[in-house]
PAROLO-350589 format. One line per 10 residues: number of its first residue (from 1); their letters; for each residue x, y, z of C-alpha. Coordinates in pm, 1 decimal. Each point is the difference from the previous one (the first is absolute). Layout:
N
NUM = A = X:Y:Z | ...
This chain:
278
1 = XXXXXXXXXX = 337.6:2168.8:1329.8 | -254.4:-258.8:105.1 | -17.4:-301.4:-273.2 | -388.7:-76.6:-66.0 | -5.9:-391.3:38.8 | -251.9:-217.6:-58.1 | -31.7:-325.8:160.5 | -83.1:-304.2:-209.1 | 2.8:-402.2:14.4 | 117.8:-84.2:-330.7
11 = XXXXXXXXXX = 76.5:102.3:-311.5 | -276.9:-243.1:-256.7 | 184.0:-285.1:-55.1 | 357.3:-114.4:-98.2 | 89.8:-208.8:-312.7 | 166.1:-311.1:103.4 | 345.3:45.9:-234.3 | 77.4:-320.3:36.5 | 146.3:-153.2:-324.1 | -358.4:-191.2:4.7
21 = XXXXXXXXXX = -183.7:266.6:71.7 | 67.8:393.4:111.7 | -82.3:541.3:177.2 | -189.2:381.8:93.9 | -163.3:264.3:-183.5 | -21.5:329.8:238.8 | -79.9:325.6:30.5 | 278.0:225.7:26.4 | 77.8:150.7:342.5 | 154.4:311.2:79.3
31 = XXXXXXXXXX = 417.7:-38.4:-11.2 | 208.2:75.4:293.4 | 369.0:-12.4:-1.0 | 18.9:7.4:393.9 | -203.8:-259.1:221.4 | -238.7:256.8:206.3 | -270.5:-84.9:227.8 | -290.4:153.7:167.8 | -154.1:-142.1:311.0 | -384.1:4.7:85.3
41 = XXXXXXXXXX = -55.2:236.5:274.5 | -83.4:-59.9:386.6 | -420.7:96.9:-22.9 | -27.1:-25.4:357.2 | -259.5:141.9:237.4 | 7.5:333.0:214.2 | -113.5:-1.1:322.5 | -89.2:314.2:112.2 | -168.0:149.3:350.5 | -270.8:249.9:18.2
51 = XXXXXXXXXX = -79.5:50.3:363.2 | -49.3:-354.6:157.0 | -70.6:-190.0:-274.5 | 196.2:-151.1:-273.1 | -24.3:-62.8:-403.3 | 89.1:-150.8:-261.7 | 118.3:219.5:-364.6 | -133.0:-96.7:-285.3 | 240.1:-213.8:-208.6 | 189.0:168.5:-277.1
61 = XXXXXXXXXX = -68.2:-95.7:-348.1 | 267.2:-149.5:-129.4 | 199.4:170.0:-292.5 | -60.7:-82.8:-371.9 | 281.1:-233.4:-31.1 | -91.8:-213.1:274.4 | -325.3:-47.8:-18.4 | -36.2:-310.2:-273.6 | 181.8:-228.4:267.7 | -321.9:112.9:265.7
71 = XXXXXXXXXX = -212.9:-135.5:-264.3 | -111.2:-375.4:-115.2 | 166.1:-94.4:-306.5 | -186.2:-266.4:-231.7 | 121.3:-149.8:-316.7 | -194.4:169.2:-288.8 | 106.8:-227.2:-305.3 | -182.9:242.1:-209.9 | 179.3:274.2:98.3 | 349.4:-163.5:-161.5
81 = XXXXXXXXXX = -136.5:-154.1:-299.5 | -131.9:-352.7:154.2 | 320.7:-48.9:170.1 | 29.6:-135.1:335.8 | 234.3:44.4:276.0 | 236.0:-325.5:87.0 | -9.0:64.6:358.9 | -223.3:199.1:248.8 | 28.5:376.1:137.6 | 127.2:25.8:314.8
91 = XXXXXXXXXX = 19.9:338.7:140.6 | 376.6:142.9:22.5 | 122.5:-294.5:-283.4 | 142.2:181.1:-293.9 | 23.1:-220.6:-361.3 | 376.6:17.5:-52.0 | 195.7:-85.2:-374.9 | 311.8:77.5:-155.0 | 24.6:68.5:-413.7 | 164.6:148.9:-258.2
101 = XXXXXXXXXX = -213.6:228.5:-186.7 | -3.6:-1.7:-357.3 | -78.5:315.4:-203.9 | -228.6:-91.0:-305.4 | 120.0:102.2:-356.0 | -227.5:132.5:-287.4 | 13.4:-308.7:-164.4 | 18.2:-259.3:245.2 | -363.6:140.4:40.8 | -96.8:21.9:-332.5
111 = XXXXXXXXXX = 101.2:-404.3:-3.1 | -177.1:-15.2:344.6 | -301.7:136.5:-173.1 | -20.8:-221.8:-248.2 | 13.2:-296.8:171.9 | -296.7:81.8:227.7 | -202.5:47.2:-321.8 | 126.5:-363.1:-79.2 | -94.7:-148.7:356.7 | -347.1:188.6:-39.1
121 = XXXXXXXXXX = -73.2:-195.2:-343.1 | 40.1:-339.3:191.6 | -235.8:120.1:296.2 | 280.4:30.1:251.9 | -38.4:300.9:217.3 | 362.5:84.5:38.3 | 41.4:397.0:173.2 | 339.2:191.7:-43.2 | 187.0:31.8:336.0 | -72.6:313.2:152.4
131 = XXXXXXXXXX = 387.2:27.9:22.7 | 306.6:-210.1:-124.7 | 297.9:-162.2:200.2 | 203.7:-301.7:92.7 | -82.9:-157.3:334.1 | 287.4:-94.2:239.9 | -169.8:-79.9:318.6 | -324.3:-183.8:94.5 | -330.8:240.4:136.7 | 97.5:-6.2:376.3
141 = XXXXXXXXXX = -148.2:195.1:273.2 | 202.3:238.5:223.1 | -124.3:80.2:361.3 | 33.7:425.3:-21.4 | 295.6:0.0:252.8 | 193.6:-212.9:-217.3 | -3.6:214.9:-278.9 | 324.4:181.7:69.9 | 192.7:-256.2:97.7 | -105.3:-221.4:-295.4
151 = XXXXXXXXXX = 72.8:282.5:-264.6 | 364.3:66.6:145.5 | 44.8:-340.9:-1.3 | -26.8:-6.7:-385.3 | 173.3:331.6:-12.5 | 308.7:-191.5:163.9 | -11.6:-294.8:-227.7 | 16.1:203.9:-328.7 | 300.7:254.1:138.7 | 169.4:-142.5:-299.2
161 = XXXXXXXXXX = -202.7:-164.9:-256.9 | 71.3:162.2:-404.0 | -237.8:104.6:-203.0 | -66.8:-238.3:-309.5 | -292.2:-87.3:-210.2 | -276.7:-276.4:-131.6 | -113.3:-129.4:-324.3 | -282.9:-149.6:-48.3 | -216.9:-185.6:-306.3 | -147.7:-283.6:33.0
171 = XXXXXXXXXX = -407.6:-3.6:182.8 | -58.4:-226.7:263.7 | -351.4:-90.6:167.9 | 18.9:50.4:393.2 | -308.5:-38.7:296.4 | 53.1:87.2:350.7 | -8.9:-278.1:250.5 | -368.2:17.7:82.6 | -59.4:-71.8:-414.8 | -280.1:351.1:50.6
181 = XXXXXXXXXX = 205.7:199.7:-245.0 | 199.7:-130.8:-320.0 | 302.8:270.2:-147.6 | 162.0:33.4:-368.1 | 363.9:66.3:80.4 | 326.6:88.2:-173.6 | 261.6:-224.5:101.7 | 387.2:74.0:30.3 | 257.1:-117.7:-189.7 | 316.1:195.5:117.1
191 = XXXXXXXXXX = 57.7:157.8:329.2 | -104.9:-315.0:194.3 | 326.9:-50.8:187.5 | -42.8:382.8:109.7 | -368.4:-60.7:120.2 | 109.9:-314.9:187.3 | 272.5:212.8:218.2 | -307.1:203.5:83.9 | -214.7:-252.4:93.2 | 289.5:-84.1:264.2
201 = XXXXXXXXXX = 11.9:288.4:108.9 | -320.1:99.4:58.7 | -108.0:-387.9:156.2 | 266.5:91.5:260.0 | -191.3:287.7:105.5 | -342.7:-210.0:-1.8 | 159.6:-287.8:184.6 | 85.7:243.9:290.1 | -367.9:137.1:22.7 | -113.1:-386.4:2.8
211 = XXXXXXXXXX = -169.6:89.8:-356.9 | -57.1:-216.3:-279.1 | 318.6:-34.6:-291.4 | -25.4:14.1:-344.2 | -65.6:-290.0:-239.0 | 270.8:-243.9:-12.3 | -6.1:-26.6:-345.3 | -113.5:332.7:-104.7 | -160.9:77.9:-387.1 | 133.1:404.5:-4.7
221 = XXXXXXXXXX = -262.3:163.1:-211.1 | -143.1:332.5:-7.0 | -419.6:-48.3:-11.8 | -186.4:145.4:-294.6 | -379.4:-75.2:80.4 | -199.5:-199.5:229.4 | -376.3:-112.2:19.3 | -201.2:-152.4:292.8 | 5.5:-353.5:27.2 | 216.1:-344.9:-89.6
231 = XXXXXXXXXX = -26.5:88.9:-417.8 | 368.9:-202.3:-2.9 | -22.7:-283.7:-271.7 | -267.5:219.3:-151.9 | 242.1:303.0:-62.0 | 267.3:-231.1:-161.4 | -181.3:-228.2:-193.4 | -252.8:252.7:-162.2 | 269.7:299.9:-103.9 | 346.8:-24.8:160.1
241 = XXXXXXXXXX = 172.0:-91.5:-322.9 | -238.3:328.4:-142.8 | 99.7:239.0:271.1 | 379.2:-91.2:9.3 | -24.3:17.0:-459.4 | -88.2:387.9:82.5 | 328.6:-20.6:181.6 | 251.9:-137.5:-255.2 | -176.2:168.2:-259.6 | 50.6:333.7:89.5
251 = XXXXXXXXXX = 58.8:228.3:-320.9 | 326.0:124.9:176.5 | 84.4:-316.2:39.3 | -19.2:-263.0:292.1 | -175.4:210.3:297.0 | 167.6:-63.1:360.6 | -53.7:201.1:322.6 | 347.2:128.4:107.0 | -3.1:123.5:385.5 | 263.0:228.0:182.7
261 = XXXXXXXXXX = 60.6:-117.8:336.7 | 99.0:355.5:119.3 | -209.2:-97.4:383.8 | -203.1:-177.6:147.3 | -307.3:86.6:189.5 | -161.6:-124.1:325.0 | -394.0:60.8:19.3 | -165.1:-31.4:306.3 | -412.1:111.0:43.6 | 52.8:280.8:-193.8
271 = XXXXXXXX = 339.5:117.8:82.8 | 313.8:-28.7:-246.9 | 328.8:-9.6:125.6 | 309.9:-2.8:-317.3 | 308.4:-195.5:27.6 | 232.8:158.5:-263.7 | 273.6:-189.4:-163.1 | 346.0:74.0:9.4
């Protein structure tokens, strides 16, 4: 079955999770179990005779899922909600990270809810990630041929990682590196030593591929909502202590996030390869 990829440069922007400061929301790719790849075809010319003379075909059109690489690509910040890409398109670069996804509850959104309305009342124009999940690599970009070596790679390193989970509780403010978007974040408070194993693991793999590691001193934390621009000392000093009241307040009690780490996932342009956990 031939995989429909799409090639693109980057993936927005990544958080810097530094313990100063701190990364993606995405849209969801399809999931693939199996690396799989599907090579642009040869569109070469026919030469043909008819009598003494000689012509060219016409050139093919190329197939639906190859065309967008044919094609200029320009940055269209309006597209994405203001957001601009870190680095440029290059054609055949593919914007590469690894995560663990987290599945939202009912009321982790009904507190997520809530504190937009809060956010809203002190003019900051905070938008709910378009998904939710904890970071463990840096946006990178991946050259298409490296794709299946780079994925089995990964595959290799987690033969025999377990299965464990992540709490989280406490909000943190985080802005990529460029300071052109600014993220509210959940931060984790047990599972850390599990999450640092992974990092190892998975910086092994990007140190072989001459890509960038992750954060020495990494702030785990699964992203909650994001707006355009460096809204930092803003965000905490106007309703931090507000937003993280809706937290320990909870009627059920103290609200915290609580994340399986069943697999990991591995998107690159808008392919999703799963790492399960033993």
């Amino acid at each position: 079955m031939i995989v429909n990829y799409s090639s693109s440069s980057s993936e927005d922007e990544t958080e810097n999770s530094s313990k100063t400061d701190s990364s993606p929301s995405r849209k969801r790719g399809k999931l693939d179990n199996e690396s799989s790849t599907s090579e642009p075809l040869d569109h070469g010319s026919v030469k043909s005779k008819a009598g003494k003379s000689a012509h060219l075909t016409p050139r093919l059109p190329l197939p639906e899922m190859f065309r967008e690489s044919e094609e200029q690509w320009t940055d269209k910040s309006d597209e994405h909600g203001g957001r601009l890409r870190s680095f440029q398109h290059e054609r055949g670069n593919w914007a590469t990270y690894v995560f663990i996804p987290y599945e939202p509850e009912e009321a982790f959104l009904e507190v997520l809810n809530e504190m937009m309305v809060v956010a809203a009342a002190h003019d900051i124009p905070l938008k709910v990630s378009e998904e939710f999940h904890l970071s463990l690599s840096k946006t990178v970009v991946l050259r298409h041929h490296w794709i299946q070596p780079f994925i089995q790679s990964i595959r290799t390193g987690l033969t025999h990682f377990q299965k464990f989970f992540c709490l989280a509780d406490k909000l943190m403010v985080y802005s990529n590196a460029e300071k052109t978007r600014t993220f509210l974040g959940m931060e984790i408070f047990t599972g850390n030593a599990q999450l640092l194993e992974l990092i190892k693991i998975l910086d092994q793999t990007m140190k072989e591929f001459s890509l960038s590691t992750f954060y020495k001193d990494p702030s785990f934390h699964i992203s909650l909502a994001w707006c355009v621009g460096d809204h930092t000392e803003r965000l905490k000093k106007a309703c931090l202590s507000e937003l993280q009241s809706l937290i320990d307040t909870h009627e059920d009690g103290p609200f915290h996030i609580r994340l399986n780490c069943t697999e990991l996932r591995c998107k690159t342009g808008n392919k999703v390869f799963l790492f399960s956990l033993q």
